[in-house]
C-alpha positions as MATLAB code, in Angstrom:
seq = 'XXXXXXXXXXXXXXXXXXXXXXXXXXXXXXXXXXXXXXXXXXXXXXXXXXXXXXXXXXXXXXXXXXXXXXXXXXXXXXXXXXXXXXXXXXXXXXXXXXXXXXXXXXXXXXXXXXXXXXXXXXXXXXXXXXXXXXXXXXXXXXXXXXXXXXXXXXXXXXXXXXXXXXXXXXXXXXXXXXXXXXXXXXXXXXXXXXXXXXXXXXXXXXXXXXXXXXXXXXXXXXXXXXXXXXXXXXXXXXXXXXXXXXXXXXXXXXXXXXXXXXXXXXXXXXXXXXXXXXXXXXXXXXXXXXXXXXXXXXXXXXXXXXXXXXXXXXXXXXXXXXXXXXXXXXXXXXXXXXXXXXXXXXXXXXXXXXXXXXXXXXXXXXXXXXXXXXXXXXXXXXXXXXXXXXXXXXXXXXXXXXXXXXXXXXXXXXXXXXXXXXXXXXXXXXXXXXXXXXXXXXXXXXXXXXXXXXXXXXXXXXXXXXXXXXXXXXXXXXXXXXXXXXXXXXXXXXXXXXXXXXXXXXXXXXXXXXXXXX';
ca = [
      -5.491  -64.358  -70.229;
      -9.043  -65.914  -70.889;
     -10.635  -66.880  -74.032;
     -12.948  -63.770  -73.693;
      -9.655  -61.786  -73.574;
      -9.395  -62.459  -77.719;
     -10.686  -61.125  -80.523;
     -14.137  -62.791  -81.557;
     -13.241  -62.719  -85.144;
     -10.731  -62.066  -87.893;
     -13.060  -59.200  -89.486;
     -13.582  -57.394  -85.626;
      -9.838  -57.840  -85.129;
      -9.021  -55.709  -88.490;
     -11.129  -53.085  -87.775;
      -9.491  -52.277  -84.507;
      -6.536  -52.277  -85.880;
      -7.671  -50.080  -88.542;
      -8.755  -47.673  -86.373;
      -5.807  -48.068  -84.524;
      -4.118  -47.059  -87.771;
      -6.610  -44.356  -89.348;
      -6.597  -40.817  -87.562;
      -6.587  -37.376  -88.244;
      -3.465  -37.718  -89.789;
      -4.820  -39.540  -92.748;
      -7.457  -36.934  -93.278;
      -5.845  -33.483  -92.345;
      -1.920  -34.275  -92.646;
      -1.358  -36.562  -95.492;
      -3.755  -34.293  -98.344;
      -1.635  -30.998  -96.854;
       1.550  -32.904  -97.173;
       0.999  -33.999 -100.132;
       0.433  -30.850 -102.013;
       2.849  -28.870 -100.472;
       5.092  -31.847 -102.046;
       4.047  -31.645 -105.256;
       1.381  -34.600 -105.358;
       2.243  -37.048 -107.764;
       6.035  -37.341 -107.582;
       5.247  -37.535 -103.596;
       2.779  -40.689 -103.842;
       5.960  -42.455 -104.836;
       8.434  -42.204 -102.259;
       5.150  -42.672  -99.848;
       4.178  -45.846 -101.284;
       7.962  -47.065 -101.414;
       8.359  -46.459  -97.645;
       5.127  -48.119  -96.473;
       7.040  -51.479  -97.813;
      10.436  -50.149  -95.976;
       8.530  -48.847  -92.972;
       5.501  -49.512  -91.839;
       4.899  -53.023  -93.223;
       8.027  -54.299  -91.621;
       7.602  -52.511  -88.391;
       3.717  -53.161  -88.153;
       5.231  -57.147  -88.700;
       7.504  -56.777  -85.769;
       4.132  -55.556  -83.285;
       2.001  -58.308  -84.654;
       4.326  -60.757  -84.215;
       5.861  -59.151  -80.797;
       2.337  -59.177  -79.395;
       1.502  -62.539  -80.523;
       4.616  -63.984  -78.868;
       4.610  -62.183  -75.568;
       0.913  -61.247  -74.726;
       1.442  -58.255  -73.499;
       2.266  -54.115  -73.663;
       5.070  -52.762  -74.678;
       6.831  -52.783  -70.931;
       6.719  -56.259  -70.419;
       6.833  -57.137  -74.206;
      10.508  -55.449  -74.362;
      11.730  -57.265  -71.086;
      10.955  -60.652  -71.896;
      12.824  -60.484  -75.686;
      15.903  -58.805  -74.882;
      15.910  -59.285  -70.920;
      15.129  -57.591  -67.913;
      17.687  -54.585  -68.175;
      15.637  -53.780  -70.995;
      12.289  -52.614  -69.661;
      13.163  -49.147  -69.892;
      13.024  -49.073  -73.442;
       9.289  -50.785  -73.706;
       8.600  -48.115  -71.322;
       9.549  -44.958  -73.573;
       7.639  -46.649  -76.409;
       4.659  -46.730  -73.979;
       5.114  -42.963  -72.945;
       5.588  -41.793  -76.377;
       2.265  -42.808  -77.281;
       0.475  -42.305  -73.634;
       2.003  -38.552  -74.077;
       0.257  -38.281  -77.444;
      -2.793  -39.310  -75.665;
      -2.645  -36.066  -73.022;
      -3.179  -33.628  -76.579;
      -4.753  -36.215  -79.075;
      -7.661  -35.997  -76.816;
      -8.018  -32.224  -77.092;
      -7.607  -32.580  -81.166;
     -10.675  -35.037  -80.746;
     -12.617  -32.655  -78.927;
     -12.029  -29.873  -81.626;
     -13.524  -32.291  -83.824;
     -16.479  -32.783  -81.580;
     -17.080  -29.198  -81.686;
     -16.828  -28.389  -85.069;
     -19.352  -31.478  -85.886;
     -21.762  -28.997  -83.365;
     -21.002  -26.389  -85.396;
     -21.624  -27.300  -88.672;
     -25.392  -29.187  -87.617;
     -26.192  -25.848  -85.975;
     -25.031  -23.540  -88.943;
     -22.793  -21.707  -87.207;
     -19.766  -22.230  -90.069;
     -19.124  -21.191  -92.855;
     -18.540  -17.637  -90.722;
     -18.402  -14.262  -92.437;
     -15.187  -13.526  -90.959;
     -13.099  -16.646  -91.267;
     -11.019  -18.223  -87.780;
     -13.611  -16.012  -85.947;
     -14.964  -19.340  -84.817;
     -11.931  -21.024  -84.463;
     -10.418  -18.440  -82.389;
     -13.095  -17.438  -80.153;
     -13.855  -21.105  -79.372;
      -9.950  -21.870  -78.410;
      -9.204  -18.965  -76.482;
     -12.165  -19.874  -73.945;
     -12.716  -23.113  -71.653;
     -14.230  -25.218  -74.114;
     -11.377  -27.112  -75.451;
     -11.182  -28.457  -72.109;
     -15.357  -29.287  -72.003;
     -14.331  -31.450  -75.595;
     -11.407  -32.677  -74.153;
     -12.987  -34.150  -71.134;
     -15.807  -35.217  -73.260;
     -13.509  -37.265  -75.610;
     -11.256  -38.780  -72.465;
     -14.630  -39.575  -71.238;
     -15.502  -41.407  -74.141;
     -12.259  -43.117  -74.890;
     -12.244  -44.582  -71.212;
     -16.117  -45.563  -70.990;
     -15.203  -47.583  -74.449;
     -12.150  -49.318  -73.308;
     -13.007  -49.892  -69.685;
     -15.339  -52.896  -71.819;
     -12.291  -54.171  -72.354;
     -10.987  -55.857  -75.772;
     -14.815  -57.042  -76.786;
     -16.114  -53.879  -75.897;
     -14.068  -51.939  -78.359;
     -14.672  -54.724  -81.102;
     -17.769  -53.898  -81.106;
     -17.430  -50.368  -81.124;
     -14.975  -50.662  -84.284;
     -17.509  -52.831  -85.984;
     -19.573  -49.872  -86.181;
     -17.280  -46.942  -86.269;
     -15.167  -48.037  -88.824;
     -17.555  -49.060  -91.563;
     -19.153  -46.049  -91.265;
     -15.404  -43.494  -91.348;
     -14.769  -45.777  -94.738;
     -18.580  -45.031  -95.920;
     -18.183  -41.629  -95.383;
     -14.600  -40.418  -96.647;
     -15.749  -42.432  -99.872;
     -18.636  -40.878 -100.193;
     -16.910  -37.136  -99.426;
     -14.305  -38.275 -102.653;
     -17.007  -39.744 -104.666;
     -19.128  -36.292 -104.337;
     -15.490  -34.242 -104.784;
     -14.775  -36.118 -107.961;
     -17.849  -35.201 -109.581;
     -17.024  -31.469 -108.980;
     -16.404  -29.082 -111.973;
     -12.777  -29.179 -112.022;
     -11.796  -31.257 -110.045;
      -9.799  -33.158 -112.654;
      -7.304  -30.465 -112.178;
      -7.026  -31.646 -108.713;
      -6.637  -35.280 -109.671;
      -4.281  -34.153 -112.156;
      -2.171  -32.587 -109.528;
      -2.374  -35.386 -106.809;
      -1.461  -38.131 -109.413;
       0.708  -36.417 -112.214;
       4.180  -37.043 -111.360;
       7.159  -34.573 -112.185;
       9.867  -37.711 -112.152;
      12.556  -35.206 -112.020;
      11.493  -34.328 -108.531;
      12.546  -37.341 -107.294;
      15.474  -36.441 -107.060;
      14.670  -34.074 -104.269;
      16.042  -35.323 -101.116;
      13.308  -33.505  -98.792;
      10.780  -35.115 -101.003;
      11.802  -38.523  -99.830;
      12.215  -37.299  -96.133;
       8.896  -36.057  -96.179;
       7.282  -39.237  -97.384;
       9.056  -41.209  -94.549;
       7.676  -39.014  -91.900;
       4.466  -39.003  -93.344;
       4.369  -43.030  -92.933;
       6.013  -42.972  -89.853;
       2.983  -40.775  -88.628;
       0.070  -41.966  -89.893;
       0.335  -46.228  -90.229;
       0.972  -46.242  -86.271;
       4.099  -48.326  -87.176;
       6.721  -48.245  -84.318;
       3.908  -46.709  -81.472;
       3.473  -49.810  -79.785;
      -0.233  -49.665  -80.386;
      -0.662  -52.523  -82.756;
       1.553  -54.385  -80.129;
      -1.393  -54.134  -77.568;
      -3.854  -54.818  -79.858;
      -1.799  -57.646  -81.370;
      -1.945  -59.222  -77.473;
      -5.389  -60.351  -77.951;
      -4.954  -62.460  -81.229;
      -6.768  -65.623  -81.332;
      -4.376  -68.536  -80.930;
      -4.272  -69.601  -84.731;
      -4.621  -66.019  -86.234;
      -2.817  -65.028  -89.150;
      -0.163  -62.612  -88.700;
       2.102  -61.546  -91.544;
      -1.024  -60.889  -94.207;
      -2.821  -58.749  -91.668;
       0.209  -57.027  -90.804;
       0.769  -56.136  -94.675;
      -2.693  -55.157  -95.301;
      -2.933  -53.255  -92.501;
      -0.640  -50.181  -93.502;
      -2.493  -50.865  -97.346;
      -5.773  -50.003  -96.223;
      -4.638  -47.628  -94.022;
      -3.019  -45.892  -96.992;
      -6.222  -46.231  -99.351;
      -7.718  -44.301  -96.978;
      -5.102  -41.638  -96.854;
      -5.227  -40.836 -100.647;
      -9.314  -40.794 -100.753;
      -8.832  -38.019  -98.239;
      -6.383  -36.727 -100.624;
      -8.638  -36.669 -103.364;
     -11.951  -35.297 -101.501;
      -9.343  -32.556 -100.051;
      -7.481  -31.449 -103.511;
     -10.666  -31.914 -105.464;
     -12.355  -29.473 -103.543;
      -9.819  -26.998 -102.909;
      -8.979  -27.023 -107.066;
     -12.963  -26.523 -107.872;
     -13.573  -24.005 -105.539;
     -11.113  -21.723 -105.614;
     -10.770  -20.947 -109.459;
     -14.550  -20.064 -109.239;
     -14.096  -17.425 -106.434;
     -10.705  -15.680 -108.131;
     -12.615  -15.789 -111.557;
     -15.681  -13.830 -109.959;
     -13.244  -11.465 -108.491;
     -13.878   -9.006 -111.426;
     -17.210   -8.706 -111.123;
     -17.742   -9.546 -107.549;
     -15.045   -7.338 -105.601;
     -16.069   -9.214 -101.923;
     -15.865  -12.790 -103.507;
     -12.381  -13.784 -102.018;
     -13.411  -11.989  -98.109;
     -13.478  -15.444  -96.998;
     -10.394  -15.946  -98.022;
      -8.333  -13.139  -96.998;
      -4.454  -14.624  -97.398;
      -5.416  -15.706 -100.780;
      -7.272  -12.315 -101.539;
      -4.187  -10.675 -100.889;
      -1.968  -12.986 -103.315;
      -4.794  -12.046 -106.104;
      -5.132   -8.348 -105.685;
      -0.897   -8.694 -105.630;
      -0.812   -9.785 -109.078;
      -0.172  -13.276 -108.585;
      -2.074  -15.602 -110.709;
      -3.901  -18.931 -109.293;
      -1.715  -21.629 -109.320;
      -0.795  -24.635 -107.137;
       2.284  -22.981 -105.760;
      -0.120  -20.067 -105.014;
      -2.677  -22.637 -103.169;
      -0.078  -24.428 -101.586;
       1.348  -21.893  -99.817;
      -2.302  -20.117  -98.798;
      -4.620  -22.816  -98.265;
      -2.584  -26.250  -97.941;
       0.490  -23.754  -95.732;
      -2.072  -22.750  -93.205;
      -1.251  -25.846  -91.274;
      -3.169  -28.849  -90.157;
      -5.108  -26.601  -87.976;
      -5.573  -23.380  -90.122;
      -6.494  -25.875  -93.118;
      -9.090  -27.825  -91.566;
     -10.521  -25.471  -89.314;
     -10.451  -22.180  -90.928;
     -10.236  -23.221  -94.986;
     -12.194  -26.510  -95.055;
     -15.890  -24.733  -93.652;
     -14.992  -21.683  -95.931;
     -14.370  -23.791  -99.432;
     -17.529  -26.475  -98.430;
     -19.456  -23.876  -97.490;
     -19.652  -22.409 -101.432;
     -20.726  -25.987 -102.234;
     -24.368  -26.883 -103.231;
     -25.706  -28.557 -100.020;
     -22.371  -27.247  -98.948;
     -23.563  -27.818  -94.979;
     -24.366  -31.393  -95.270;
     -20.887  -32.222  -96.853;
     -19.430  -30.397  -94.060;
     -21.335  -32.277  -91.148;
     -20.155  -35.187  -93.130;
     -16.827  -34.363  -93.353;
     -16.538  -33.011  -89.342;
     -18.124  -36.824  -88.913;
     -15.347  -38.931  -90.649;
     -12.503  -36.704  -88.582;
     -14.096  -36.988  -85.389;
     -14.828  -40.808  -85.804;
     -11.305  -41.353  -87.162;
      -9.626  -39.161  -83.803;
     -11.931  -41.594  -81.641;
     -10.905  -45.180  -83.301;
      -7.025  -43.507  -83.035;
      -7.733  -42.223  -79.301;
      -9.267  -45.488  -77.929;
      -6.050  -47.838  -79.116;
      -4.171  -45.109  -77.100;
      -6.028  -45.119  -73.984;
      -5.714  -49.546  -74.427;
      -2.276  -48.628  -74.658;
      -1.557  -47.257  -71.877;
      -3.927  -49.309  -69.795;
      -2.346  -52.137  -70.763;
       0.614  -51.162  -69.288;
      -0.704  -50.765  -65.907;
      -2.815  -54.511  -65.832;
       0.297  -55.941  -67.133;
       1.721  -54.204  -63.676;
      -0.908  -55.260  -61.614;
      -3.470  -53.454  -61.614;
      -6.954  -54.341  -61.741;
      -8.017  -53.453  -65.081;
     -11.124  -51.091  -64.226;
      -9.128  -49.451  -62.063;
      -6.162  -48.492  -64.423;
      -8.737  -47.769  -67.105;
      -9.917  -45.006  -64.471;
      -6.511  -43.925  -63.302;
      -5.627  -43.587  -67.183;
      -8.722  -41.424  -67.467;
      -8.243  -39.133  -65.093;
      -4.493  -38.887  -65.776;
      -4.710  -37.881  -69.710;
      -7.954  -35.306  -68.372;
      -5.680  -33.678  -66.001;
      -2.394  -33.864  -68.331;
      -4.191  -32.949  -71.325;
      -5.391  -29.808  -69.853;
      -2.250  -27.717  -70.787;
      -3.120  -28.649  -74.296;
      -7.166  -27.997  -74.036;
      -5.911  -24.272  -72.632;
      -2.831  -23.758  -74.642;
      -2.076  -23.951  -78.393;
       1.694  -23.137  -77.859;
       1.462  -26.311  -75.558;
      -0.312  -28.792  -77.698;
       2.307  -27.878  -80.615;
       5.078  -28.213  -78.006;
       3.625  -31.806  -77.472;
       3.223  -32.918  -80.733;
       6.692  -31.595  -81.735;
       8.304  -33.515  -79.112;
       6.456  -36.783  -78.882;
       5.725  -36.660  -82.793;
       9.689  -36.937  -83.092;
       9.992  -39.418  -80.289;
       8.142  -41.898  -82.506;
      10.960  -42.183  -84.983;
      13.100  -42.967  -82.153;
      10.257  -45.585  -81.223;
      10.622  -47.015  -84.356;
      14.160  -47.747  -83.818;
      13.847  -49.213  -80.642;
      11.331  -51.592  -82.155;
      14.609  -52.484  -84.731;
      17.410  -53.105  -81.950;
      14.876  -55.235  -80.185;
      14.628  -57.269  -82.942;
      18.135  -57.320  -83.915;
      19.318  -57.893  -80.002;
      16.854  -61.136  -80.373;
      18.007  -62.427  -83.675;
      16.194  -61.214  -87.087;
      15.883  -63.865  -88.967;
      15.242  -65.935  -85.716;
      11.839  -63.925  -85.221;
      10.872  -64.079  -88.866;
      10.813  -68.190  -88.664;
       9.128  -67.881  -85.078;
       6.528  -65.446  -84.990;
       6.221  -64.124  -88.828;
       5.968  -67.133  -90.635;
       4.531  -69.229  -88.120;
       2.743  -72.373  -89.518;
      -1.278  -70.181  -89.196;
       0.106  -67.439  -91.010;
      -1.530  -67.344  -94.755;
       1.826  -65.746  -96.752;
       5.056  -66.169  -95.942;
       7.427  -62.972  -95.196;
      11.046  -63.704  -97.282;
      14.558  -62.396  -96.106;
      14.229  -58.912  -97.188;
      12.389  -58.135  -94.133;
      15.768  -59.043  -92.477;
      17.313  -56.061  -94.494;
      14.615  -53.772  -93.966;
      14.215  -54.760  -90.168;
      18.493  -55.182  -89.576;
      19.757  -52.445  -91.725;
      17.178  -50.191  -93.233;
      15.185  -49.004  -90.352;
      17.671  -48.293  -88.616;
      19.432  -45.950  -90.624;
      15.777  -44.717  -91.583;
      15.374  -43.663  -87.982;
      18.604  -41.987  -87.537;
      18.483  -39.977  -90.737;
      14.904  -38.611  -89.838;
      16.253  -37.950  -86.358;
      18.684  -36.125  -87.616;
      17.148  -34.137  -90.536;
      14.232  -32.942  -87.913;
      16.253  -31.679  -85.130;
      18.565  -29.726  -87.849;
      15.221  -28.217  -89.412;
      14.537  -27.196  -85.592;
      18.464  -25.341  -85.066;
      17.623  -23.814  -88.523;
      14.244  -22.306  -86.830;
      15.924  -20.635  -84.302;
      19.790  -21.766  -84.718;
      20.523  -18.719  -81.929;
      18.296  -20.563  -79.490;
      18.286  -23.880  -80.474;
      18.886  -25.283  -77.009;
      16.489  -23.182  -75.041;
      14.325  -25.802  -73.430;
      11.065  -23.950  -72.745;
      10.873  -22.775  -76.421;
       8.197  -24.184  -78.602;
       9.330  -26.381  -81.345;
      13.005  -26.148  -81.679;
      16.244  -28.599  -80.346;
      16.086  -27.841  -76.969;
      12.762  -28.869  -75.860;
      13.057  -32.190  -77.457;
      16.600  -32.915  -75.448;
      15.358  -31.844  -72.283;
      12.086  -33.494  -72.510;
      13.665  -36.567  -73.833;
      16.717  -36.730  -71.358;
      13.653  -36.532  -68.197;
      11.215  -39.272  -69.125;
      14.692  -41.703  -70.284;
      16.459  -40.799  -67.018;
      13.060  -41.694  -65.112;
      12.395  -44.864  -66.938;
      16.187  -46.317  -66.707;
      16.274  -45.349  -63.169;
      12.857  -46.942  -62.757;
      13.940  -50.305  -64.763;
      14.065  -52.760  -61.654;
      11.075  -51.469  -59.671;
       8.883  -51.914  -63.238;
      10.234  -55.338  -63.316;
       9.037  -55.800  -60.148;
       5.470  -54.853  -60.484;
       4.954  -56.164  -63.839;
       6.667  -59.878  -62.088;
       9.419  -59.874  -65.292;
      12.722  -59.729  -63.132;
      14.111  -62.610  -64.923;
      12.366  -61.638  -68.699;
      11.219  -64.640  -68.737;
       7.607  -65.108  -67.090;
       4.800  -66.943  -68.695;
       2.371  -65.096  -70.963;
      -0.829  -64.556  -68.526;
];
């Protein structure tokens, strides 16, 4: 690896990994999440875990990638040895699998950024839009157009998408903090405040609470994917390594809750207005038909009543159906929409170009020429990602599975580290001499013990949510989200990748775990 094959600076490096980090999770999953989990008393157990998950794990990439200089694959082989590169590979698929739909989620964004500069949202009849435009071919136009992107971006290579990042990621941070600054100045939106930072303490006693904060950080850091791994691969040779792997996940999170706020602000301005003009405005609430219904039922607004109407319509329904509906009752309503469309498609881009790295990565550190394996990758996720672009029932098939693989991910990244000696790492590639704070033994709890059970226990509580979906045809493996479809899917790619161990050693020139960085 060449000096050009680093990062040119500190600042470019934390912006990739930023966007690495920042997706549409942060800005569609974590503000539904966290009202539908009470908002204050779930900021907790969130903030707890990003210190018992995705710091320690994000330490473990940046100091994995640092060490070995390379993806996951090869990474995985030379730490624990060579019957291991199996397990480096099913990190590597997890994420490369995300890519196949993640691509089609960016090109809904694209779409709806169309949309909203050529007034064609708010609609009269809401999810007219949204269903008309994924029940026809262009999903698959967007999709292409975002693969396209993704791969023009990375085939640059590591300076290429530096300087992309230097652009795209001051301007996602200018934007979502404009969007909260304009949603806090909102008539009543201190109720929404209220609700995303008041805390109920005897909630936290609620074991689903806690659950639900884990996944949420296992989700949206990109701890445990393998991404920050790749990018950690290009470090300069004297870079820093535990401080930017702590403040990382911090940012990361900052981001998360001024989504939160420019999300619940809205939503709790909005929507008191339109059930209060109910009375003398009968059609006031036609945009909003599921909460129309709770109204004219006798319920009274409420944040139960919201949560299960507005923040229960999914990530999806939520973003694509409620979000042009509530901005578009906004003074210059259409301008904070475009703005808002903006910030999610540039955060799906920064997320979908560390994937695409990813899983080129794995193919140069196989031998393969790396414009070449950017254009096999980009053809590949086009192809694979069609399902998806044509399918809804597919893409949430995909993201069920793979979305549940990455807790598994995250424990591989543990045994790895425990197979190699925990506190043995720490000394070597954590607190290394260049690193600018030093990382003490608890990380050797978290990392031995902690994540471990972490993984298992959200493992375990998702696939028993799935038999309680359907607990008559839990195992069916065609089904859509439910036990079966993860077990099958997940007994194919592991059989694959064990069988395939040796001949991946092979390519990649790691038979005895122990070749040179390049």
């Amino acid at each position: 690896m060449s000096g050009r094959d680093r990062f040119g600076s500190r600042l470019g490096m934390m912006l990739v990994m930023l966007g690495m980090a920042v997706g549409t999770g942060n800005i569609w999953r974590f503000p539904r999440i966290a009202a539908q989990n009470g908002g204050g008393e779930f900021l907790i157990p969130w903030i707890s875990f990003l210190f018992l998950w995705s710091i320690p794990l994000l330490l473990v990439e940046f100091g994995l990638g640092r060490k070995m200089r390379a993806g996951p694959v090869v990474a995985f082989a030379r730490l624990m040895g060579p019957g291991w590169a199996w397990m480096g590979a099913f990190v590597a698929f997890c994420a490369t699998a995300i890519l196949f739909y993640y691509s089609v989620v960016a090109g809904w964004t694209f779409r709806y950024v169309l949309a909203s500069l050529m007034g064609q949202l708010p609609e009269a009849q809401p999810g007219a839009f949204w269903a008309e435009y994924t029940s026809s071919w262009w999903p698959v136009v967007t999709h292409g157009a975002a693969i396209g992107l993704g791969t023009f971006i990375v085939a640059r290579g590591i300076g290429g998408i530096e300087r992309v990042a230097r652009v795209l990621m001051p301007t996602l941070i200018f934007l979502v903090v404009v969007l909260a600054v304009r949603a806090v100045t909102l008539p009543g939106a201190s109720e929404g405040l209220a609700y995303l930072f008041g805390v109920d303490w005897g909630q936290l006693a609620n074991a689903r609470l806690w659950i639900e904060a884990l996944t949420q950080n296992a989700w949206d850091t990109g701890a445990g994917w393998g991404l920050a791994l790749c990018y950690a691969a290009y470090l300069r040779e004297r870079e820093d390594t535990a401080l930017n792997a702590v403040v990382l996940p911090v940012a990361n999170n900052v981001i998360s809750l001024l989504a939160g706020v420019m999300v619940l602000c809205t939503v709790f301005s909005v929507v008191p207005g339109l059930v209060a003009s109910v009375a003398s405005n009968p059609d006031a609430l036609a945009g909003f038909p599921t909460l129309a219904a709770a109204v004219e039922g006798g319920e009274t607004l409420s944040p139960a009543l919201l949560q299960r109407t507005i923040f229960g319509a999914g990530n999806e329904g939520m973003t694509f159906i409620w979000i042009p509906q509530l901005m578009g009752t906004l003074p210059f309503g259409r301008v904070i929409m475009i703005l808002f469309f903006t910030a999610l498609a540039l955060a799906a881009m920064t997320s979908l170009i560390a994937m695409v790295e990813l899983a080129t990565r794995v193919l140069w550190d196989a031998g393969v020429e790396r414009t070449r394996a950017v254009r096999i990758v980009g053809v590949t996720a086009f192809l694979l990602g069609m399902p998806s672009a044509l399918s809804l029932r597919v893409l949430k098939n995909q993201d069920w599975v793979w979305g549940v693989a990455l807790l598994l991910c995250g424990f591989f990244f543990a045994v790895a580290i425990i197979r190699y000696g925990v506190r043995r790492f720490r000394e070597e590639q954590i607190n290394h001499p260049d690193s600018d704070i030093r990382i003490g033994r608890w990380w050797d709890i978290v990392i031995g013990v902690l994540v471990p059970v972490e993984a298992v226990i959200l493992l375990t509580w998702w696939l028993y949510q799935a038999w309680s979906w359907d607990p008559e045809g839990w195992l069916t493996p065609f089904a859509q989200e439910n036990v079966g479809t993860v077990l099958f899917q997940f007994a194919v790619v592991l059989t694959v990748l064990i069988a395939a161990n040796r001949w991946m050693l092979g390519r990649s020139g790691t038979e005895s775990g122990r070749r040179p960085p390049p």
